[in-house]
C-alpha positions in Angstrom: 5.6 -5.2 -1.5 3.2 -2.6 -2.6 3.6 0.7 -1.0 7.0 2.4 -0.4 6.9 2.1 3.1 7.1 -1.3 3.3 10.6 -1.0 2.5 11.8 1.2 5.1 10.1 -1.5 7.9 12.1 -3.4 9.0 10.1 -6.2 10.4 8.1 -6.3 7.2 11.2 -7.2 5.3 12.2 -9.6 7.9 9.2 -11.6 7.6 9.3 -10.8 4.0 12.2 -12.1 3.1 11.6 -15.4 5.8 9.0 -16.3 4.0 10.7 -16.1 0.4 13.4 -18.8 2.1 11.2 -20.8 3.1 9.2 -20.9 -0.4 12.5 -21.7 -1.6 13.1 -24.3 0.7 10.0 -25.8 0.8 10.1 -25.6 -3.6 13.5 -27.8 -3.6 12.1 -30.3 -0.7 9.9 -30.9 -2.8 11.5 -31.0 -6.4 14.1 -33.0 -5.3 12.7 -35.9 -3.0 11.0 -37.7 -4.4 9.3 -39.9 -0.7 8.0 -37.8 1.6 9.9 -36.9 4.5 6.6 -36.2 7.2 4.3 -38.6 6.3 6.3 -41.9 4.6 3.8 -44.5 4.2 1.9 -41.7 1.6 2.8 -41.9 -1.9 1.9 -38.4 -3.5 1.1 -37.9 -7.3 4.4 -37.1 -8.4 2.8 -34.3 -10.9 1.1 -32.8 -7.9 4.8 -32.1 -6.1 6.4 -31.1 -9.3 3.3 -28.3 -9.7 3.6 -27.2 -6.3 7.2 -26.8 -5.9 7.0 -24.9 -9.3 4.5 -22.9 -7.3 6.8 -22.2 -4.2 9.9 -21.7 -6.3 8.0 -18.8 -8.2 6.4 -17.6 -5.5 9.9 -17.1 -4.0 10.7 -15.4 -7.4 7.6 -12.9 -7.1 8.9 -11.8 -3.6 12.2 -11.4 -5.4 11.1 -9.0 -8.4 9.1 -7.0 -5.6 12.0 -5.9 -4.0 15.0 -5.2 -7.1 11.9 -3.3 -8.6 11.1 -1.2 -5.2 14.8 -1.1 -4.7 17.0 -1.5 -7.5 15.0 -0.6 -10.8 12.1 1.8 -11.9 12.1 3.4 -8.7 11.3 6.8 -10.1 7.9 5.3 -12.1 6.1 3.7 -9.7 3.1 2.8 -12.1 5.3 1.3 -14.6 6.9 -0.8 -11.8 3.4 -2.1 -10.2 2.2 -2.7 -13.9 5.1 -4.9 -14.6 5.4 -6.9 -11.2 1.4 -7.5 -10.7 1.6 -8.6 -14.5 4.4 -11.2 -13.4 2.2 -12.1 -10.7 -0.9 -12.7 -12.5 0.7 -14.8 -15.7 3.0 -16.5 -13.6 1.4 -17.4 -10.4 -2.2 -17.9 -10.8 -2.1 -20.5 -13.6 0.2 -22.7 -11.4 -1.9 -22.4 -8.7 -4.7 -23.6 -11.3 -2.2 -26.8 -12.2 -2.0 -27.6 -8.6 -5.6 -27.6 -8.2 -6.3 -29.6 -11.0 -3.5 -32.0 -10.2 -5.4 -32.7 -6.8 -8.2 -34.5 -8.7 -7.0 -38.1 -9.9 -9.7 -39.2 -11.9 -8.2 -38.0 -15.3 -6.0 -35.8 -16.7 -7.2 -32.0 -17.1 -6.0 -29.6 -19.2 -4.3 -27.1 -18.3 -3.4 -24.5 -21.9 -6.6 -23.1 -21.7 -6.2 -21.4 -18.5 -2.6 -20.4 -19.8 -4.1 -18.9 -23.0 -6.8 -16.7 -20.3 -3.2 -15.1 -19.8 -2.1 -13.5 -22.9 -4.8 -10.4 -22.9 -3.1 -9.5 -19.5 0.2 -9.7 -20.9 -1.3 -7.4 -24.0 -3.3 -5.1 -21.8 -0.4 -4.6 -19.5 2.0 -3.9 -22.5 -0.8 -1.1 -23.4 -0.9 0.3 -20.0 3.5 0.8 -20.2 3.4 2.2 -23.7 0.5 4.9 -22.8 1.1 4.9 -19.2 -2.3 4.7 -18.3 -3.5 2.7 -14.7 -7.1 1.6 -16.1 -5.0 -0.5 -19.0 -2.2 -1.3 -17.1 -3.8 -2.2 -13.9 -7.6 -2.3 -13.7 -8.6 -3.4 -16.6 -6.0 -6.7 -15.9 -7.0 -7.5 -12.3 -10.7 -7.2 -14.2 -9.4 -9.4 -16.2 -8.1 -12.0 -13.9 -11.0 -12.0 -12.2 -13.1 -12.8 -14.5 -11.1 -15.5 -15.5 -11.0 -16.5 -11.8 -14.9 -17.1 -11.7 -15.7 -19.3 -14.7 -12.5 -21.6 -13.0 -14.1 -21.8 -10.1 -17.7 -22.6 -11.6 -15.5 -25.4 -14.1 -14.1 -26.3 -10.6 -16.7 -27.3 -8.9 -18.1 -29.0 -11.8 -15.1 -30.9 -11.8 -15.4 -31.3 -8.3 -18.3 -33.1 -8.8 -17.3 -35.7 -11.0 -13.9 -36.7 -8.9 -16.6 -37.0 -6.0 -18.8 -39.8 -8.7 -15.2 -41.1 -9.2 -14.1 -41.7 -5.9 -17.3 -43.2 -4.7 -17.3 -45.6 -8.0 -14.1 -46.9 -7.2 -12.7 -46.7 -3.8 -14.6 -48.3 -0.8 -12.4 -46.6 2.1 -12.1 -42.6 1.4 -9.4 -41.8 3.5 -6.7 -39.4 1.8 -8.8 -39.6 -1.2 -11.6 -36.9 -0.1 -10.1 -33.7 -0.6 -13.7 -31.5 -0.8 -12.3 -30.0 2.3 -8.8 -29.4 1.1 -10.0 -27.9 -2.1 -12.6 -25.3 -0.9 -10.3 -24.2 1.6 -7.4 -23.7 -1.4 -10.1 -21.8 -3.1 -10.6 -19.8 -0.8 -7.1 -18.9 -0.3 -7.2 -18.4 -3.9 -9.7 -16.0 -3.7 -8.6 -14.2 -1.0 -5.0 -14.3 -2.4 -6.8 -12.5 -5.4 -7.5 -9.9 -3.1 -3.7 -8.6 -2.8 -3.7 -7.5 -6.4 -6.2 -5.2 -5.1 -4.3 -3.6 -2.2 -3.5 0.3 -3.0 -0.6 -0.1 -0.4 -2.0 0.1 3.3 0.8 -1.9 5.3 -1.9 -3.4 7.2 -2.8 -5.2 4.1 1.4 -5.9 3.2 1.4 -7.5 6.6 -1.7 -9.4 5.4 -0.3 -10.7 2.2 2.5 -12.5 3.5 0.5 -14.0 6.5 -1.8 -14.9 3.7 1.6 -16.7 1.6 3.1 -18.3 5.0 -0.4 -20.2 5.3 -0.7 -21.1 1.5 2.8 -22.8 1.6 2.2 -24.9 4.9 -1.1 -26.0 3.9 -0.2 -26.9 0.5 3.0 -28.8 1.8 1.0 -30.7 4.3 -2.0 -31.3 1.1 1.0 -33.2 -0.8 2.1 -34.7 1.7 -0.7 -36.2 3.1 -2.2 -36.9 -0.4 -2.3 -40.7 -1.5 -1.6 -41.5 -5.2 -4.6 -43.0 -6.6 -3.9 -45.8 -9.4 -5.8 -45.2 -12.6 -5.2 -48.7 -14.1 -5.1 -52.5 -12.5 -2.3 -53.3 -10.7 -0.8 -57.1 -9.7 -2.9 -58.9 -7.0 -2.7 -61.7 -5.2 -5.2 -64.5 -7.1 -8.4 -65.5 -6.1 -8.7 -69.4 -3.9 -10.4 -71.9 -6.8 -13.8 -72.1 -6.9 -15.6 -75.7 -6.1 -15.4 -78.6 -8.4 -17.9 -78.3 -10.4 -17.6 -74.1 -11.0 -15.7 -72.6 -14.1 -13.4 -70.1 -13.0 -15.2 -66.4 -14.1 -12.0 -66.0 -16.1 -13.2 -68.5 -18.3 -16.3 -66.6 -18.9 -17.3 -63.9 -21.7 -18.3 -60.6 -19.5 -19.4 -58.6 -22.2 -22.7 -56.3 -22.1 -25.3 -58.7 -23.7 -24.2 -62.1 -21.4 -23.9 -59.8 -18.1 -27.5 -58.7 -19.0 -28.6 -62.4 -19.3 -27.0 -63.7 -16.3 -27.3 -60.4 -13.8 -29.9 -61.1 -11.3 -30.7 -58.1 -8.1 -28.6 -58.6 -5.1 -30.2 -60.2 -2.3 -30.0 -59.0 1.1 -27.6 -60.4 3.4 -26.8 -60.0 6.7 -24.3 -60.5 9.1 -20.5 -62.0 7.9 -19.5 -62.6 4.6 -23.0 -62.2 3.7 -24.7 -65.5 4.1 -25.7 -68.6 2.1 -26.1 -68.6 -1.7 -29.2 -68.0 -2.8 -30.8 -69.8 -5.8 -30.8 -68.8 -8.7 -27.6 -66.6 -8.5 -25.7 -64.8 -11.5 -22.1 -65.7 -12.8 -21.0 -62.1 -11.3 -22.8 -62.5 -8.3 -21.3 -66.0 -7.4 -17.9 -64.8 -8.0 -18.7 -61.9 -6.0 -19.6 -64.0 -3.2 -16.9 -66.7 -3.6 -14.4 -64.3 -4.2 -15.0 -61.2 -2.3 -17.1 -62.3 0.5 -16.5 -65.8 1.4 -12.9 -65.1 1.3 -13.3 -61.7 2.9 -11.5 -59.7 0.5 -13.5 -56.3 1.4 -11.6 -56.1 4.9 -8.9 -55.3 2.1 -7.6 -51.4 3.0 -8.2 -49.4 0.2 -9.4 -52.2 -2.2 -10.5 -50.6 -5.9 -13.1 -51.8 -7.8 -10.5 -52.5 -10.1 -9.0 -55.3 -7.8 -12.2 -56.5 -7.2 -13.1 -57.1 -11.1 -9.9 -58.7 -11.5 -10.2 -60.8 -8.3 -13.6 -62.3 -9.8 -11.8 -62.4 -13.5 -13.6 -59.4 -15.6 -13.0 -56.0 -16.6 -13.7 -52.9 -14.2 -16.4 -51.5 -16.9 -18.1 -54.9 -17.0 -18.7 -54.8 -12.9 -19.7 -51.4 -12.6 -22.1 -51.6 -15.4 -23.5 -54.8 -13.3 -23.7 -52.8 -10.1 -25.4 -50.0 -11.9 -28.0 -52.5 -13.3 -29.0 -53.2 -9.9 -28.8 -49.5 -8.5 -26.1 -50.2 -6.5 -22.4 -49.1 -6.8 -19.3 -50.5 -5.3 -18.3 -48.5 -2.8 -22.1 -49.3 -1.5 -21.5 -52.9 -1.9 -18.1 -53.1 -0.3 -19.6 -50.8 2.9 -22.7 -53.0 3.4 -20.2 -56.0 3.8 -17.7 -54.1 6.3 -20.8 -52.9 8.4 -22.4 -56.5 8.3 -18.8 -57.6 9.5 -18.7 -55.0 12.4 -21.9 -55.8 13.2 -21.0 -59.3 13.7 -17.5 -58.7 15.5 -19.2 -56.3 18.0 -21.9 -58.3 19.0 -19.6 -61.7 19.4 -17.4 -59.4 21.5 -19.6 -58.3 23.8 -20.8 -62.1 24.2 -17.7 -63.2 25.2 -17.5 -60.1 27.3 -14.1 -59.0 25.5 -13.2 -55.3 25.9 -13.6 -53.7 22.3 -13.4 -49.9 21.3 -15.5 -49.2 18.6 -12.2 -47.9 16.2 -10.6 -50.9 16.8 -13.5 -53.0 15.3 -13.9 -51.1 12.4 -10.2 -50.8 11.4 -10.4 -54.9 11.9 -12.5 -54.2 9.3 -10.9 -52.3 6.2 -11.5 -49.1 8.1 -8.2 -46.7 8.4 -10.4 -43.4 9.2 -13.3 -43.4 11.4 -15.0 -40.9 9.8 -15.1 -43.0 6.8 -16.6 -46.2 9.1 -18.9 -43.5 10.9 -20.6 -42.1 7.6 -20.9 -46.0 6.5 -23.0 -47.1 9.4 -25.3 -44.3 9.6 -25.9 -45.4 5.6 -26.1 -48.7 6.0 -28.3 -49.1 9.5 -29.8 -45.6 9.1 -28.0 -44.5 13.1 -24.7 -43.6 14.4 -22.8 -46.4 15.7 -22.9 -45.0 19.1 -27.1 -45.0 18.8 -27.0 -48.7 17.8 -24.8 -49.5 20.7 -27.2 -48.1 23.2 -30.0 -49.8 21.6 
């Protein structure tokens, strides 16, 4: 609520005010249910939904001090007023739009002071610009500021972007509600182009824009929660892995540090078709609990199994396997793919033997698949096609 005008139009401050309430309501769904009401079977990060209802709670607030400060208080000065609101805006909104962002990437915790300290010169400069009254200190020189600022969080972003990516891959075999790429850049984006408002030198064209701009923000971070799986960051309880043959020690019973791994780690051979085929000679400690564990008793049809269930389903640590898959230039969520194609391949084929009636989706869910985008991008890895080509051929 920029320009004067807007607060003779009527239908601005009807949408204006609609869209505080439902900020508001939107805030409290969120701070105060704790399951989620659209999409049940999700489990969000509970940080994540305590951030963002912060966020929609103060942006309710920001429409708020817009309108006593137009209305009710410094009506005569309006530089002083757009000093003081644009410097609520800036230290109050953008850094929880920065926690909300950083809260959607599980991987580890980031902090988040820094990009509260990048704050205080606004609050200085904007204390400067009410003593002296003057609209470079006051205004420009903070939304220079806040720019600024906005760029190097968007270059540590991406960085950051790319280590959850390495993260994801390293850990999780079936990527579905776990790769956000597309969800972030497109909150960037809004970020950015919500940076553009503090620009806006009152045009109600662009005060029409603004809110349009808010409504969007709120429904696509309210669907991001919602639809966002919590990602566990330490083992959890499992069912136990079948006993081994008589004869085998149990990998529990094993030492899995570095130096014995190194000893006993031999390259993966290449197997095709279900659960991977015979044991070969010569085989590892890790690599015939891999194969008794994971692919004899088909554990990788698992949904969303972790490399951490996997190392504790063959009885070592989760740094001890990926340092053994890395060894052999392979990572799990490669390993755990090649086995779910192999198995498609071989569901498909016997279907169309028996002449059974398959869709391609329903074989790959049979298969630890929940997104077929996930399966699709799998099978063009692992058999260098699309699953469609290989059918034809």
């Amino acid at each position: 609520m920029y320009a004067q005008q807007s607060i003779q139009d009527s239908l601005f401050l009807l949408l204006y005010g609609g869209i505080a309430m439902l900020a508001v309501v939107a805030g409290l769904y969120l701070w105060l249910r704790r399951s989620n009401g659209i999409l049940p079977d999700i489990t969000p990060p509970r940080a994540l939904r305590q951030w963002t209802a912060a966020f929609f709670l103060m942006a309710a607030l920001s429409h708020a001090w817009w309108y006593v400060l137009g209305v009710y208080w410094l009506t005569d000065d309006r530089l002083v007023r757009n000093i003081v609101a644009i410097a609520l805006d800036h230290v109050l909104l953008v850094p929880l739009v920065m926690a909300m962002l950083l809260h959607l990437l599980q991987d580890r915790r980031r902090r988040l002071w820094p990009w509260i300290l990048t704050q205080v010169p606004i609050v200085v400069s904007a204390a400067v610009g009410i003593a002296t009254h003057s609209e470079f200190y006051g205004f420009d020189l903070t939304t220079y500021w806040q720019v600024a600022v906005m760029i190097v969080f968007v270059v540590y972003y991406i960085y950051a972007l790319i280590q959850y990516g390495q993260w994801l891959r390293q850990n999780y075999a079936d990527l579905e509600h776990k790769e956000v790429w597309q969800s972030l850049a497109f909150a960037a984006v809004l970020l950015v182009v919500y940076e553009v408002y503090f620009t806006n030198p009152g045009e109600m064209v662009k005060e029409y824009l603004a809110q349009i701009e808010t409504l969007v923000i709120v429904v696509f971070l309210l669907w991001r929660v919602e639809s966002l799986q919590t990602l566990p960051l330490t083992q959890q309880t499992h069912p136990q892995p079948l006993p081994m043959s008589e004869g085998s020690s149990h990998p529990n019973n094993r030492q899995t540090d570095g130096k014995q791994a190194e000893e006993l780690s031999t390259p993966l051979p290449h197997r095709e078709g279900q659960g991977g085929g015979s044991v070969g000679v010569g085989l590892s400690g890790i690599e015939e609990a891999l194969l008794l564990y994971c692919e004899q008793q088909q554990l990788y049809l698992q949904y969303d199994l972790t490399l951490s269930e996997l190392a504790e389903a063959v009885g070592m640590s989760r740094e001890a396997l990926s340092a053994w898959f890395a060894e052999h230039d392979d990572t799990y969520n490669a390993y755990i793919n090649r086995l779910r194609i192999d198995h498609f391949v071989s569901l498909y084929r016997e279907a169309v033997a028996a002449g059974r009636p398959a869709t391609i989706f329903e074989v790959a869910h049979d298969c630890g698949y929940r997104s077929y985008l996930s399966f699709h991008t799998a099978f063009r890895q692992r058999m260098g096609m699309s699953v469609t080509a290989w059918i034809k051929s």
